[in-house]
C-alpha positions as CSV (number, residue, x, y, z in Angstrom):
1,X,-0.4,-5.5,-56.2
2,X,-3.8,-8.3,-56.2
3,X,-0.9,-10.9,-55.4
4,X,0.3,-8.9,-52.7
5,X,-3.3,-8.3,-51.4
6,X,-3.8,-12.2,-51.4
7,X,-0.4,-12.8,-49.5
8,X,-1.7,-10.3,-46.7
9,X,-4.9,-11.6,-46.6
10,X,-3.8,-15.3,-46.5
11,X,-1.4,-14.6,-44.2
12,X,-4.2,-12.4,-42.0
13,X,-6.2,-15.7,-42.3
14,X,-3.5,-18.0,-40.9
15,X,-2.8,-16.0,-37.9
16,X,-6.6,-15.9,-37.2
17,X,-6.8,-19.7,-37.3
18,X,-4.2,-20.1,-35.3
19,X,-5.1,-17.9,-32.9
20,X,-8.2,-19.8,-32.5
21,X,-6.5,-23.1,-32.8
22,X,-4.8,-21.9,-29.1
23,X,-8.3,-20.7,-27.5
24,X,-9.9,-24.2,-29.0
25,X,-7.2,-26.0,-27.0
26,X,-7.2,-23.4,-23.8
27,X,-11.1,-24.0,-23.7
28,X,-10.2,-27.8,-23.6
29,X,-7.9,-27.4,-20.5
30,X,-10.1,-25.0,-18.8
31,X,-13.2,-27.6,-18.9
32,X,-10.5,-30.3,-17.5
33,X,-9.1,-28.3,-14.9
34,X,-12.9,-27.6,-13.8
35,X,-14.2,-30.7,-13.5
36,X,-10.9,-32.0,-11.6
37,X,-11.3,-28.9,-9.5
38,X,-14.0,-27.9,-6.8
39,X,-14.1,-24.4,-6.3
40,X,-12.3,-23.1,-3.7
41,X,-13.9,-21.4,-0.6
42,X,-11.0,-21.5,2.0
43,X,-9.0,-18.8,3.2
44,X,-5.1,-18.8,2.6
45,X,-3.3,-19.2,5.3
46,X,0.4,-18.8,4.4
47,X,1.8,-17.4,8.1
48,X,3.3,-18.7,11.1
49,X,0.0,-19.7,12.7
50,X,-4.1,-19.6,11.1
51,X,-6.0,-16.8,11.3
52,X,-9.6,-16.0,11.5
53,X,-11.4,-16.6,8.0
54,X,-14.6,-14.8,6.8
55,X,-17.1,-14.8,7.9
56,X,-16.7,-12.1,11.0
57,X,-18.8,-11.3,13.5
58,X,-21.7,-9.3,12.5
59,X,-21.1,-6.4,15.3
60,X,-21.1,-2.8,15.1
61,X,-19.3,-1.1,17.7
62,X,-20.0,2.7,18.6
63,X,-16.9,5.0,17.8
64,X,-14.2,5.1,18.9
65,X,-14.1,1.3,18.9
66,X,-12.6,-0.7,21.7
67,X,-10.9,-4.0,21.2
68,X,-12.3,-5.2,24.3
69,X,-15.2,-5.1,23.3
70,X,-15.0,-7.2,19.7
71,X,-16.2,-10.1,19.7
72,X,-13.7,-11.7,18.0
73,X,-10.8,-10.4,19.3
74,X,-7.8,-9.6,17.1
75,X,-4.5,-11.4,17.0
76,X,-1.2,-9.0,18.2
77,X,0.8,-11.4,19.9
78,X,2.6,-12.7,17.3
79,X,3.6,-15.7,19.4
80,X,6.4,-17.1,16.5
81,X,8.0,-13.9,16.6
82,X,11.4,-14.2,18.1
83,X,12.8,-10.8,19.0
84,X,17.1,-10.3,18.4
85,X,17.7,-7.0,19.9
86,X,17.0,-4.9,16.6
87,X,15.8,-2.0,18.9
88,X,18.0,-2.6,21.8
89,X,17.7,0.6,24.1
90,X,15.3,2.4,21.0
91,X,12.3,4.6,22.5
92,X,9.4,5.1,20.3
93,X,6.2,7.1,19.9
94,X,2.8,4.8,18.7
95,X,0.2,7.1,18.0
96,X,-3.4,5.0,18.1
97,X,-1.4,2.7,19.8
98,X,-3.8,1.5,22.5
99,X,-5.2,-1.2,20.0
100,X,-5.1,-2.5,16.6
101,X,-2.4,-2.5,14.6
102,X,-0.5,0.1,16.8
103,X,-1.0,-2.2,20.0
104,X,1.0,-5.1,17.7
105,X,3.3,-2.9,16.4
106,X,4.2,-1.6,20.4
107,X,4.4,-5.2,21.5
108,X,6.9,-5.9,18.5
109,X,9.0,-2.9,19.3
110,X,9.0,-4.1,23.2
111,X,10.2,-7.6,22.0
112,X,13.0,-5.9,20.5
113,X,13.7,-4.1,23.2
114,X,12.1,-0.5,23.1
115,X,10.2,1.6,25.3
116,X,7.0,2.6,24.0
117,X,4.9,5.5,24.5
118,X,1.4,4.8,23.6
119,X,-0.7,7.8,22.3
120,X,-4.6,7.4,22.3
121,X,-8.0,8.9,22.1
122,X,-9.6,8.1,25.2
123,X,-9.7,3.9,25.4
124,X,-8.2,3.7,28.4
125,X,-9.2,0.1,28.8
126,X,-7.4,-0.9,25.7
127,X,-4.3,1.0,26.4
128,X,-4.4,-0.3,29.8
129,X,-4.0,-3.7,28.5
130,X,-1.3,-2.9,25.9
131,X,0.7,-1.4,28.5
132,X,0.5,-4.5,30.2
133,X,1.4,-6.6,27.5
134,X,4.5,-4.7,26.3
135,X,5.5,-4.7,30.1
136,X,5.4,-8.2,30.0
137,X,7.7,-7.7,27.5
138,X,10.3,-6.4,29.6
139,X,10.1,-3.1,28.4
140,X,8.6,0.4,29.9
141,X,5.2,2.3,28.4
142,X,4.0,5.1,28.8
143,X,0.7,5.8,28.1
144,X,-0.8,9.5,27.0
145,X,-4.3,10.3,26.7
146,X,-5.0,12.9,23.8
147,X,-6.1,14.2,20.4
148,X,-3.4,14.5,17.7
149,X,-5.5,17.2,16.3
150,X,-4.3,19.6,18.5
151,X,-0.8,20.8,17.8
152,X,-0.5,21.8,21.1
153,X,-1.0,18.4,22.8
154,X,1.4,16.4,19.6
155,X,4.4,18.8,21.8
156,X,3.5,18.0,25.3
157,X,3.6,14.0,24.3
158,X,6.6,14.0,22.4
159,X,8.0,16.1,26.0
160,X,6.5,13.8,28.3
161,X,8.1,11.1,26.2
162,X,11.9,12.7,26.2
163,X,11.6,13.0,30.1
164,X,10.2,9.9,30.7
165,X,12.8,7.7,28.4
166,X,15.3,10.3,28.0
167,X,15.4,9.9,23.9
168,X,13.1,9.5,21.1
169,X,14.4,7.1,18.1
170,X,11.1,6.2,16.4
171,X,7.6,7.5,15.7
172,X,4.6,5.7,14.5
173,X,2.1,7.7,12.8
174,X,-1.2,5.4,13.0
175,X,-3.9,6.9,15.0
176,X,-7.1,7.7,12.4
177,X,-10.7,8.2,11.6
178,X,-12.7,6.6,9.4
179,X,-16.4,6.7,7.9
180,X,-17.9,5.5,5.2
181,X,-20.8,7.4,2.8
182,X,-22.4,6.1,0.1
183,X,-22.1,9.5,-1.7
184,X,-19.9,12.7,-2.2
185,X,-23.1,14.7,-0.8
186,X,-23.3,12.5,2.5
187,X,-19.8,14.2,3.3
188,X,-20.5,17.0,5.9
189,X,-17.7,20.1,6.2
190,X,-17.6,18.5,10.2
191,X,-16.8,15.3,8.8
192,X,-14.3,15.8,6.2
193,X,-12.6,18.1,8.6
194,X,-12.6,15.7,11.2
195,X,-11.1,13.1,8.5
196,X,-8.3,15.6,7.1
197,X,-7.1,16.4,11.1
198,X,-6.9,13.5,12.2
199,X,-5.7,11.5,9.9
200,X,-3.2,13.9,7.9
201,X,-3.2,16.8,10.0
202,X,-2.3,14.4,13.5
203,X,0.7,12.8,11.2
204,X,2.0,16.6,10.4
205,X,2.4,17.8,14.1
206,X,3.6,14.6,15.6
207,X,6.6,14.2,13.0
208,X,7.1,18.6,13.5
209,X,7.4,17.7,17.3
210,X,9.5,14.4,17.1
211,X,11.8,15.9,14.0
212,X,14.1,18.0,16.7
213,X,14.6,15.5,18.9
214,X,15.6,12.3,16.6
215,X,19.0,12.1,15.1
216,X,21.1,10.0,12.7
217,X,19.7,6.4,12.8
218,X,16.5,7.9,13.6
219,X,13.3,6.8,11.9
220,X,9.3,7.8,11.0
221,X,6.8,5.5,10.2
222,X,3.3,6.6,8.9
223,X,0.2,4.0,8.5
224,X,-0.8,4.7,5.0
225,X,-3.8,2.2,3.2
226,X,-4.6,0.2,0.3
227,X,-6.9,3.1,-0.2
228,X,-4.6,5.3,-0.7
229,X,-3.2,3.4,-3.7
230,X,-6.4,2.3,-5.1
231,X,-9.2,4.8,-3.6
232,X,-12.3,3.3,-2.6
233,X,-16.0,4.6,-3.5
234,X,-17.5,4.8,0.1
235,X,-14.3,6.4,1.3
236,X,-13.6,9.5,-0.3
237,X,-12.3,11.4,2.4
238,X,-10.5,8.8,4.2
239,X,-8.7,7.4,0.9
240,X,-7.9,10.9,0.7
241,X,-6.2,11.5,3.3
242,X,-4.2,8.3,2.7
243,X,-2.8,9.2,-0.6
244,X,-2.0,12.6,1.0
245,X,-0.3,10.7,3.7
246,X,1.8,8.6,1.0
247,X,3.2,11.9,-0.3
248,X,3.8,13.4,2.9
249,X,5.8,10.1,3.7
250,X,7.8,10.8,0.1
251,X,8.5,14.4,0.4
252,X,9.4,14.2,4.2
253,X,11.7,11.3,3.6
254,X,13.2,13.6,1.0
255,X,13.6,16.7,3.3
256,X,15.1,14.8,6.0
257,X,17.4,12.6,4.1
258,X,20.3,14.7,4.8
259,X,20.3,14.2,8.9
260,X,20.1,10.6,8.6
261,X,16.5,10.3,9.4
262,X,14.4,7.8,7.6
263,X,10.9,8.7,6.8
264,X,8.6,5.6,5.1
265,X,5.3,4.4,5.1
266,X,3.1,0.5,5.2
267,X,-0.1,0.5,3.3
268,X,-2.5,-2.0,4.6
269,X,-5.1,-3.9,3.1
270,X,-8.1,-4.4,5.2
271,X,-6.9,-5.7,8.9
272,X,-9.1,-6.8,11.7
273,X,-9.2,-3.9,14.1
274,X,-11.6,-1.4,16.0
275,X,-11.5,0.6,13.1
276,X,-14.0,-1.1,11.0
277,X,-16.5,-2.5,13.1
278,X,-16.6,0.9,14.1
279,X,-17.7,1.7,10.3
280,X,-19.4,-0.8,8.8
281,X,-23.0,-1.9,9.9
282,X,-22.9,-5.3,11.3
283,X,-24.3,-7.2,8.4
284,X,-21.5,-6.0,5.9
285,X,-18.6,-6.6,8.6
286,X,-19.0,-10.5,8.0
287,X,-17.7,-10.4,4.5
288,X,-14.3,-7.9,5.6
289,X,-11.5,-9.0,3.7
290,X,-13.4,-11.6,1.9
291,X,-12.5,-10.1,-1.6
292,X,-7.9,-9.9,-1.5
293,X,-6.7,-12.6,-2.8
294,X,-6.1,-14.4,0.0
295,X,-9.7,-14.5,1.5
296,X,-9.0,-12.4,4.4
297,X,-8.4,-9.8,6.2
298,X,-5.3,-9.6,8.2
299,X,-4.5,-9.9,11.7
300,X,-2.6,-6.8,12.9
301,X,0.5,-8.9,14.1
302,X,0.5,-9.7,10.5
303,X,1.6,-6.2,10.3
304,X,3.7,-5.4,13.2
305,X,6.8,-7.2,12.0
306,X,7.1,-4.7,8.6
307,X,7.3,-2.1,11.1
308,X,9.9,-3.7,13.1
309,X,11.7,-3.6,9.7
310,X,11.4,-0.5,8.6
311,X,12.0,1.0,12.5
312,X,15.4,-1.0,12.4
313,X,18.6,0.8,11.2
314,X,20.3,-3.1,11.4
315,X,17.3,-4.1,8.9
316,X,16.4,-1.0,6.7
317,X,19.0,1.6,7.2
318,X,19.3,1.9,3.0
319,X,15.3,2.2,3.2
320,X,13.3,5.6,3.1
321,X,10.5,7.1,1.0
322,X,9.0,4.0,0.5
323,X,5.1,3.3,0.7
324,X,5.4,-0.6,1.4
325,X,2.0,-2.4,0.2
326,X,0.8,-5.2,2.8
327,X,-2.4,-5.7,1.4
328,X,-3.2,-9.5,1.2
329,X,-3.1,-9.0,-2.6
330,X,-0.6,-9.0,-5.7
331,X,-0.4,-5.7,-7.4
């Protein structure tokens, strides 16, 4: 038994040396690779073209938040894009689709060939101008003023969208609200009923007005967020309403499975839009996206092109129920 003891012990002993026998030597290379290496302070840039690095503008813009008025203005032209025809006669629905990621995404879908109604809040200058660029396109938009909160006005769009185009193939589920508070307390009823109708509420009665008129091939695509993965301390209602919307994605997908109608989600990391400006105060803007992985926020035509994917039977049609994380980040 005491020789047994020993062994252990002596064996114990060994391991422990050699595991400090491998720090010893990863201390070494650590030391070398810091000298040889000055920290790094640069963005990544690993797209077509470079994007804007931190730090942003320090502006705070009053809500809604127009794109015209940001003073750097974000990129949704997505100029190395080549479109193929992957929605070749396709109409679609962008809801929040005056600016932002849903202006990129309508511009995408225009290059591959849909028509596009736009759904907004009331920034008519911003949807004026995303009309124009997805006419430029080649494609027809139609643009329709509203709130999403009102089931009532979710059925006239998706109408005035089937007599205007004739069809309805996709819907983009994107338009939100968001405000930050520092503490569960801050958190009015107003508020966090404002939060839960737009942004989970909205995505509800669009996709129960759209759902009779798409068909086989069909699809649904719901903005979903890194927050919704992750939560986020100053968010608590909007992260909510994120993970809600990542179930609702799942569960929908599941429902509608049967009719050939594809139902997925894109979580975003942080993306240079209206949105937050519209949040943050402008001395805590300049550091947005500063802290993924890459050192930056995205550009919403950094986006637009996983929608195109997941709108396109050609590219996804074995694809549904999926939350697909574009966050800047592994993990």
């Amino acid at each position: 038994m005491a020789k047994a003891k020993k062994a252990h012990k002596s064996e114990a002993e060994r391991t422990a040396n050699a595991h400090r026998k491998i720090q010893k030597q990863q201390n070494l290379k650590d030391a070398s690779s810091a000298k040889k290496q000055p920290p790094r302070n640069k963005a990544t840039q690993a797209g077509a073209r470079k994007h804007p690095e931190p730090p942003m503008p320090a502006q705070h813009l009053e809500k809604p938040g127009t794109e015209k008025d940001m003073q750097r203005q974000p990129q949704f032209q997505a100029p190395d894009y080549k479109g193929s025809g992957k929605l070749e006669g396709f109409s679609a629905i962008v809801t929040g689709g005056d600016s932002g990621i849903g202006r990129a995404v309508a511009v995408l879908f225009a290059r591959e060939g849909a028509d596009v109604a736009i759904i907004y809040l009331d920034e008519h200058t911003d949807a004026k101008d995303t009309q124009r660029a997805v006419k430029a396109e080649g494609r027809k938009c139609l643009l329709i003023p509203g709130d999403v909160k009102n089931p009532d006005f979710c059925k006239r769009a998706v109408k005035k969208t089937m007599k205007a185009f004739g069809k309805l193939d996709v819907l983009v589920n994107n338009a939100g609200f968001q405000e930050h508070a520092d503490t569960l307390e801050d958190i009015t009823d107003e508020r966090f009923d404002q939060t839960m109708r737009t942004n989970i509420y909205g995505y509800f009665y669009m996709a129960r007005a759209a759902v009779p008129h798409l068909k086989e091939g069909s699809s649904i695509i719901n903005t979903g967020s890194v927050t919704g993965l992750k939560g986020h301390g100053t968010l608590l209602d909007y992260a909510s309403t994120k993970g809600a919307i990542h179930a609702f994605t799942m569960s929908l997908a599941a429902n509608l499975v049967k009719q050939g109608i594809r139902v997925n989600a894109i979580a975003p990391g942080p993306v240079w839009t209206p949105l937050n400006p519209a949040d943050k105060p402008a001395d805590k803007i300049t550091s947005f996206g500063k802290h993924t992985a890459m050192g930056r926020p995205a550009q919403p035509e950094e986006l637009s092109p996983a929608y195109v994917f997941l709108a396109s039977p050609v590219c996804s049609g074995y694809v549904t129920g999926i939350v697909l994380p574009v966050t800047g980040s592994p993990g």
